[in-house]
N, C-alpha and C positions, 0 to 999 in steps of 0.2 A: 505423535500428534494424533488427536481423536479427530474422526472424522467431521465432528461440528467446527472445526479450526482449520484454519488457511495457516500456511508459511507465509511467512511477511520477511521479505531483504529488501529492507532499504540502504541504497550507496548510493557514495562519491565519488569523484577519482581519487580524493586523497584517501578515501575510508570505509570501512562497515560502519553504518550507522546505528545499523538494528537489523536482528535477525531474529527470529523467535516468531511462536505459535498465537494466533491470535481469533479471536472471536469474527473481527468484521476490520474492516478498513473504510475511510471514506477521502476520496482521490479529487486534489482539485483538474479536474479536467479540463481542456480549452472550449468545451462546450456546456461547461460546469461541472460540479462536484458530483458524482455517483458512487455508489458505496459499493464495495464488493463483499461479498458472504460465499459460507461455501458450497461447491457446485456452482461455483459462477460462471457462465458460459468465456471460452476463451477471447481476449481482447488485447488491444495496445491502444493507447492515446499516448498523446504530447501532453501534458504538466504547463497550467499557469501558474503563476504566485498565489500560493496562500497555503493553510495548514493541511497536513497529512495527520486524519485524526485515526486510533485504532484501541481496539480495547482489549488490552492483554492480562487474563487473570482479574475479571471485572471492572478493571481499572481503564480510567479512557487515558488515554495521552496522545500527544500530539507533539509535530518537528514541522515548522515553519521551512516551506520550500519557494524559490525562487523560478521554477520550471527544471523542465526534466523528461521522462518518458517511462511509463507503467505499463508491463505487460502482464497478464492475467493468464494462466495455464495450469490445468487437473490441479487445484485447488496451491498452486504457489503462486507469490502475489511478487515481483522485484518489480520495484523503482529506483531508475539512477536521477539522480535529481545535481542542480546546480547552485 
């Protein structure tokens, strides 16, 4: 992973959803959506409904989340979401 990249795990309880290196993320938060990059200072929120958008290898994609909880740490990104 090059430094301009975050790890991104997203899960389920049933599953891995996605794990892999990615440019940026953008996190529905219960206070709204804030994007995380790297060097993002360390964090946790709660997750409301709506997309978990990220761009991996230039490409943006995104996984419609229902809530959940993202924590933010030396440049890895995990969301369990529901």
């Amino acid at each position: 992973m090059k430094k301009s990249e975050l790890q991104l795990n997203i899960i389920s309880a049933e599953k891995k959803l996605f794990s892999g290196a990615v440019a940026s993320v953008v996190i529905p938060g219960i206070s709204g959506r804030f994007g995380v990059y790297p060097d993002h200072a360390p964090l946790i929120s709660p997750l409301t409904e709506g997309d978990i958008t990220y761009l991996e290898n230039g490409t943006e994609k995104s996984l419609e989340v229902h809530g959940g909880i993202a924590e933010v740490n030396n440049g890895v990104v995990t969301i369990c979401v529901i």
